[in-house]
GUTI-331155 format. One line per field, with one value per atom (N, C-alpha, C): residue in three letters; residue number from 1; x negated, y, z negated. Coordinates in Angstrom, 3 decimals. Example, Ala and Ser with C-alpha at 12.3 -4.5 7.8 and 13.67 -1.06 7.14 Angstrom:
! residues 2
rose <- (ALA/ALA/ALA/SER/SER/SER)
kero <- (1/1/1/2/2/2)
xx <- (-13.190/-12.300/-13.200/-12.850/-13.670/-12.900)
yy <- (-5.690/-4.500/-3.300/-2.250/-1.060/0.030)
zz <- (-7.800/-7.800/-7.800/-7.080/-7.140/-7.870)
END
This chain:
! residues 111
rose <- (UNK/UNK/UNK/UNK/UNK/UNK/UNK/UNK/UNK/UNK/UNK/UNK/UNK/UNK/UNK/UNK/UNK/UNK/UNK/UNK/UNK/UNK/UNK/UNK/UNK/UNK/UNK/UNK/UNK/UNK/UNK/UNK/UNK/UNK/UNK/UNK/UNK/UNK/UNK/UNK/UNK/UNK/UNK/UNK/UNK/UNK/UNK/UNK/UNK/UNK/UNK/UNK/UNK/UNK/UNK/UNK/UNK/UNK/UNK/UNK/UNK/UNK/UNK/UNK/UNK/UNK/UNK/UNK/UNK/UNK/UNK/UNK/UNK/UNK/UNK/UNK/UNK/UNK/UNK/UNK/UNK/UNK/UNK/UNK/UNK/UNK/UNK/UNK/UNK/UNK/UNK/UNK/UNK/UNK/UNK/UNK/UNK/UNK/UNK/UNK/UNK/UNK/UNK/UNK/UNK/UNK/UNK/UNK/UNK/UNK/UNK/UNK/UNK/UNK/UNK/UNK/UNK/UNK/UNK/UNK/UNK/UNK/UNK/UNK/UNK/UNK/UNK/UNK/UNK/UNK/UNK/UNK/UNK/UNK/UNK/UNK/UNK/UNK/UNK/UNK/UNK/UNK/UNK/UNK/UNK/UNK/UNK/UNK/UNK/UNK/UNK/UNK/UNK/UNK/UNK/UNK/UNK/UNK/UNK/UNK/UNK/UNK/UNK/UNK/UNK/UNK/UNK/UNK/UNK/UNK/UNK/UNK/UNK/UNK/UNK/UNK/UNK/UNK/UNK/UNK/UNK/UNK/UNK/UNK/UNK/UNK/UNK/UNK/UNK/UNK/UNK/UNK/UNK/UNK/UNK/UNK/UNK/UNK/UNK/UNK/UNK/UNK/UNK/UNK/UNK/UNK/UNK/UNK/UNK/UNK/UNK/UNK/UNK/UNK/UNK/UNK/UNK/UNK/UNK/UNK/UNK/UNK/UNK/UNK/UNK/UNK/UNK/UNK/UNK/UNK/UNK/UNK/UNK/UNK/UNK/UNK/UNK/UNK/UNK/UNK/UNK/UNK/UNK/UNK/UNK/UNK/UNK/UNK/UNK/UNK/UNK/UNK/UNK/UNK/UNK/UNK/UNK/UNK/UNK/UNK/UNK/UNK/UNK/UNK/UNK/UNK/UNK/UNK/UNK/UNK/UNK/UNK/UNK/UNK/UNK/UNK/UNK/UNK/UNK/UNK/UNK/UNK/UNK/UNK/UNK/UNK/UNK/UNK/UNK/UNK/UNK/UNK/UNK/UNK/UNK/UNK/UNK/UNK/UNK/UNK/UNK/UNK/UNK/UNK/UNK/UNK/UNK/UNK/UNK/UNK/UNK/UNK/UNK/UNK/UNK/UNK/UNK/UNK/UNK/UNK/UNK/UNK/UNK/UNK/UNK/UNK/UNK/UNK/UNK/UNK/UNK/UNK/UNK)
kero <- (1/1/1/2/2/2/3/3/3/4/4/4/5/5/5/6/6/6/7/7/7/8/8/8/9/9/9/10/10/10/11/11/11/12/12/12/13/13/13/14/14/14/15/15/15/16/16/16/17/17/17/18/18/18/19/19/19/20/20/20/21/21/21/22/22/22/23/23/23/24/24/24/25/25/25/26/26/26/27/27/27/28/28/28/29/29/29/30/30/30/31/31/31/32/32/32/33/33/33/34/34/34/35/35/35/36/36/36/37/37/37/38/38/38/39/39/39/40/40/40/41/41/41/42/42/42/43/43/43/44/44/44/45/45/45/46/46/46/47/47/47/48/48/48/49/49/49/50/50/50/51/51/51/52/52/52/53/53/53/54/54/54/55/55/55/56/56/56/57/57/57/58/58/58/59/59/59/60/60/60/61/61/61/62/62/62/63/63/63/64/64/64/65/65/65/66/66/66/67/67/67/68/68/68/69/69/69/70/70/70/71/71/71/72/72/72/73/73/73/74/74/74/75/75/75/76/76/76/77/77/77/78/78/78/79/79/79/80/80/80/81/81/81/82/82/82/83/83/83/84/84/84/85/85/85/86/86/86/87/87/87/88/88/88/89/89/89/90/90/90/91/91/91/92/92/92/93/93/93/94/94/94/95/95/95/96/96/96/97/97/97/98/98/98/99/99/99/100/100/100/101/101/101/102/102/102/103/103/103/104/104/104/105/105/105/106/106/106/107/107/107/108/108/108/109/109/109/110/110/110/111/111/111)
xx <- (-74.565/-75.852/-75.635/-76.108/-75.970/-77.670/-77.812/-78.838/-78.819/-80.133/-80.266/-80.920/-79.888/-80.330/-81.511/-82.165/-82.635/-83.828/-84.655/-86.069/-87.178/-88.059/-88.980/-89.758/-89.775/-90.787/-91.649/-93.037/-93.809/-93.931/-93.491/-93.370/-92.491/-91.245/-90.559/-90.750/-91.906/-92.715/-93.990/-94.674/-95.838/-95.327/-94.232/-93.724/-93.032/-92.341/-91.467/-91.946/-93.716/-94.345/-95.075/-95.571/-96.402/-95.540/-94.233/-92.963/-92.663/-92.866/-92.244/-90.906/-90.524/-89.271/-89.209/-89.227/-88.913/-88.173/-86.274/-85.563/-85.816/-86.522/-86.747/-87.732/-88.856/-89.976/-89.587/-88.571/-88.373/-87.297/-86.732/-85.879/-86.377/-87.257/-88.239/-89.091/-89.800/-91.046/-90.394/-89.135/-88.876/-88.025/-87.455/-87.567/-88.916/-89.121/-91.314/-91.319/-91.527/-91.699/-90.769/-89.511/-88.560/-89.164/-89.532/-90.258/-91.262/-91.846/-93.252/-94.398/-94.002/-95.327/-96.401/-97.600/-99.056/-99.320/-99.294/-99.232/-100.582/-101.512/-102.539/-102.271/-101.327/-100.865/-100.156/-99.233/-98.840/-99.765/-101.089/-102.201/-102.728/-102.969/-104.304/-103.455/-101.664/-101.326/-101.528/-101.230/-101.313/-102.672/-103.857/-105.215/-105.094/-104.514/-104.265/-103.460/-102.537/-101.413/-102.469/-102.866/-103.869/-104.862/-105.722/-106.222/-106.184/-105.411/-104.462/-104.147/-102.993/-102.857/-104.137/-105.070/-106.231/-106.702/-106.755/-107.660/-106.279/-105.224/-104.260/-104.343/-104.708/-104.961/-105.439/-106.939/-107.728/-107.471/-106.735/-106.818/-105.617/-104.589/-103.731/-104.470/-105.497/-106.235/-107.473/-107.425/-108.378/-107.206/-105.785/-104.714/-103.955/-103.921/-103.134/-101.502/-100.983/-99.279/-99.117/-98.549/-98.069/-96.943/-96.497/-95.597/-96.496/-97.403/-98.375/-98.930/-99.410/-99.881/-98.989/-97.517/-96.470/-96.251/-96.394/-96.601/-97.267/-98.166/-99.689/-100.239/-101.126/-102.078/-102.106/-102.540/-102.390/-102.503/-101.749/-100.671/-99.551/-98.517/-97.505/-96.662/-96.274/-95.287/-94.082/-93.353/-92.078/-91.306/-90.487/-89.474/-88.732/-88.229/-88.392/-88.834/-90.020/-91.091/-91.462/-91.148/-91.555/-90.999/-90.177/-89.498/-90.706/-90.333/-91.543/-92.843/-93.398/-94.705/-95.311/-94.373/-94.330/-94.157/-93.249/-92.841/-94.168/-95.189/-96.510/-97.666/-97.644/-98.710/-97.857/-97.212/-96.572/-97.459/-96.974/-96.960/-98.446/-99.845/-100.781/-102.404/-102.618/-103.775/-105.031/-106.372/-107.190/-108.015/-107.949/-108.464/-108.103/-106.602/-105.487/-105.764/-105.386/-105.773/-106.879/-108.078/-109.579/-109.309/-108.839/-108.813/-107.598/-106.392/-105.735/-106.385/-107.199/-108.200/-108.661/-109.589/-110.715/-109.577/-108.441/-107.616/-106.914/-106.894/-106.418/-107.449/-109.165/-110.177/-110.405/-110.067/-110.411/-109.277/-107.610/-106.856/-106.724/-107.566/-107.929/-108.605/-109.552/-111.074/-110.562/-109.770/-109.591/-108.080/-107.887/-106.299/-106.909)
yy <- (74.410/74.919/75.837/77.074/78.103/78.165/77.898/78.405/79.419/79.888/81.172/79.911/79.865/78.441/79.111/80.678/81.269/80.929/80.643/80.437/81.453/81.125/82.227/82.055/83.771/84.068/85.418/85.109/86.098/87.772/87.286/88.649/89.556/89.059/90.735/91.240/91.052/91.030/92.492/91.944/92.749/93.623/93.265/94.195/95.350/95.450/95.783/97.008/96.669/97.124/98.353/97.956/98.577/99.805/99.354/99.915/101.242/101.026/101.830/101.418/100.130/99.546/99.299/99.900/99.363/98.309/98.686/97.961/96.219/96.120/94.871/94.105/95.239/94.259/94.084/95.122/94.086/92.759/92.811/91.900/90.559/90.524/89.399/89.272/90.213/89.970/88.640/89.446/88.648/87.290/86.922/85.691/84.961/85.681/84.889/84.048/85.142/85.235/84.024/83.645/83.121/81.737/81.453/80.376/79.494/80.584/80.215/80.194/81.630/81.821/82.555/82.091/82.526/84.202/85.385/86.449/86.163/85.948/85.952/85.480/84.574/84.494/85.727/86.625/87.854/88.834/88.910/89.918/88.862/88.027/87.743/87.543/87.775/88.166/89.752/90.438/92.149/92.576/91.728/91.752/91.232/90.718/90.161/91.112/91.195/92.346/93.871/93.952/95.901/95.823/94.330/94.246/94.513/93.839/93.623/94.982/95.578/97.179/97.872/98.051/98.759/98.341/97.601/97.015/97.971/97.682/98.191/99.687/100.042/101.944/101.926/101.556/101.726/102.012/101.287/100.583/101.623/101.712/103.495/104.670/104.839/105.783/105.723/105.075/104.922/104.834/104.922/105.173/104.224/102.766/101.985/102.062/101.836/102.229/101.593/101.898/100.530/99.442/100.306/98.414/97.762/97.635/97.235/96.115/96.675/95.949/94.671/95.474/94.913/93.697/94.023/92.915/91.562/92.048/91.101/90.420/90.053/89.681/87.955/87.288/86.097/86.100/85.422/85.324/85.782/86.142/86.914/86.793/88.794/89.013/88.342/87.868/87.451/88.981/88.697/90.100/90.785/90.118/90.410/91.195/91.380/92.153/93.443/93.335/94.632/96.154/96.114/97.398/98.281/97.115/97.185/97.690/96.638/96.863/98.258/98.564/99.716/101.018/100.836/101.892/101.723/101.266/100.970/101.339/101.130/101.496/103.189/103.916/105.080/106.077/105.150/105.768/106.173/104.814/104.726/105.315/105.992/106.194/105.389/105.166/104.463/104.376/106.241/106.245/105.868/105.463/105.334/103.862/103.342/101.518/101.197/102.162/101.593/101.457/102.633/102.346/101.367/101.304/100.058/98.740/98.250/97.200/96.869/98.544/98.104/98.318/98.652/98.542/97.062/96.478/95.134/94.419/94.065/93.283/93.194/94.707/94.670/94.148/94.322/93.245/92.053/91.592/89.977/89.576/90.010/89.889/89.604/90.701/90.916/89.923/88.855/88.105/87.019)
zz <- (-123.295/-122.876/-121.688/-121.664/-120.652/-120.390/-118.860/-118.591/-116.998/-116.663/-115.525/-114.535/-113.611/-112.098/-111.589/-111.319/-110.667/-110.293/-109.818/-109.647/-110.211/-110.874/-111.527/-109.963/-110.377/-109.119/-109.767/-109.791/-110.046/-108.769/-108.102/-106.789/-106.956/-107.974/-107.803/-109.023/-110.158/-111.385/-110.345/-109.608/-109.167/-108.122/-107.362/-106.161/-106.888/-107.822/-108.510/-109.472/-109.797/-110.612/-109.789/-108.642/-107.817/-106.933/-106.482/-106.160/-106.982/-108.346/-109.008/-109.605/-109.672/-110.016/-111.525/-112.287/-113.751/-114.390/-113.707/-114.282/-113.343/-112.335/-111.605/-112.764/-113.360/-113.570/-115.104/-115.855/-117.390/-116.973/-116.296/-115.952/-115.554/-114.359/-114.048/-115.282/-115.836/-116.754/-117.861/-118.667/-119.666/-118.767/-117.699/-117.583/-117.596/-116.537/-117.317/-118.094/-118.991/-120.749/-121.326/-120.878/-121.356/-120.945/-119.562/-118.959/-119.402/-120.434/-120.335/-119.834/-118.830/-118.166/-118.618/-118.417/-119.001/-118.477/-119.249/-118.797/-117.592/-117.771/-116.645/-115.483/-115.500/-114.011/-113.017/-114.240/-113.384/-113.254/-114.217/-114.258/-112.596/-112.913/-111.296/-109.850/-110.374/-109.466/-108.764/-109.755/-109.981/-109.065/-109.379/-109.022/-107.208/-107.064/-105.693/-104.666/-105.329/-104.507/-104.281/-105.627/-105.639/-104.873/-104.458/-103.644/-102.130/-102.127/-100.457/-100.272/-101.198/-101.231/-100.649/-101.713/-101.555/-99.869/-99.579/-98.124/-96.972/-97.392/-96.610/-96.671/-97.076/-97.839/-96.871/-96.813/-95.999/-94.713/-94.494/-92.721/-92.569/-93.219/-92.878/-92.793/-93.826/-93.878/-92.474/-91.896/-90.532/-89.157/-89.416/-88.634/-87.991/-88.866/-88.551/-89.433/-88.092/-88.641/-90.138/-90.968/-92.096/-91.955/-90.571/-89.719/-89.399/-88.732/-88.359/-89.037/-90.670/-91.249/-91.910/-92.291/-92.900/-91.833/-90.625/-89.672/-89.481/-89.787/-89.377/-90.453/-90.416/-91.636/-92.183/-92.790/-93.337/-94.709/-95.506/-95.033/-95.010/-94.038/-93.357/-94.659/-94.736/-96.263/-95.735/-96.404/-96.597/-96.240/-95.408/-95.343/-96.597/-97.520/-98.575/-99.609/-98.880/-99.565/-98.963/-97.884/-96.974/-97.725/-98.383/-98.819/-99.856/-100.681/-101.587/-101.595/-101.062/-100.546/-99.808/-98.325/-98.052/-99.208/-100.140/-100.938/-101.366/-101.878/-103.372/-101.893/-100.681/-99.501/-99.822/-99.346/-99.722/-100.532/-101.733/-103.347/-103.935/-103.366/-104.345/-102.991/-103.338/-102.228/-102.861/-101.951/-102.205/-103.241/-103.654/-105.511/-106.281/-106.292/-107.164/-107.691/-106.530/-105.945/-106.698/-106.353/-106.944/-108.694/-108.928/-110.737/-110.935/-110.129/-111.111/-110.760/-109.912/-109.832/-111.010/-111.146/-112.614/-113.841/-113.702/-114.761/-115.204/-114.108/-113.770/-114.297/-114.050/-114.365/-116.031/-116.112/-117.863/-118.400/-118.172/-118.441/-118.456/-117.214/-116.953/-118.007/-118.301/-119.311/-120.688/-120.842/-122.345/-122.678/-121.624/-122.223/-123.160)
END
């Protein structure tokens, strides 16, 4: 019996995605998948992160550093994540954010 010791973790699935990381998120996705995880758990994750994103848009777009935010907040990102995250605060401005939300809800809806 060969198995992967690794821990499923849904975060480098949505960081990965939002990032712009492809080869991270087929890689995580299909352990998922392999797991048994319920796709809606990585969709109402997706919905959580675009959220947070989106609120974070904001608050850059009114002139707070994005260390700042990567800093602060509750609850506090895992360092880990900071690369990421920053890269998808970067990448997605607040219009962007608003439609993958409602792109995200109608995915929720329709699982």
């Amino acid at each position: 019996v060969v198995a992967d010791a690794s821990e499923l973790k849904i975060d480098p699935i949505v960081d990965g995605a939002f990032a712009g990381n492809a080869a991270t998120v087929e890689t995580e996705f299909a352990k998922a998948m392999v797991a048994g995880t319920y796709p809606g758990m990585i969709i109402s994750a997706a919905q959580r992160q675009a959220a947070w994103l989106h609120k974070s848009a904001l608050a850059v777009a009114d002139g707070t550093p994005i260390s700042a935010l990567l800093d602060s907040g509750f609850p506090r990102l895992h360092f880990s994540r900071k690369g990421n995250v920053e890269t998808a605060l970067r990448n997605f401005s607040v219009s962007r954010l608003t439609l993958i939300i409602d792109q995200l809800a109608t995915a929720a809806l329709e699982m």
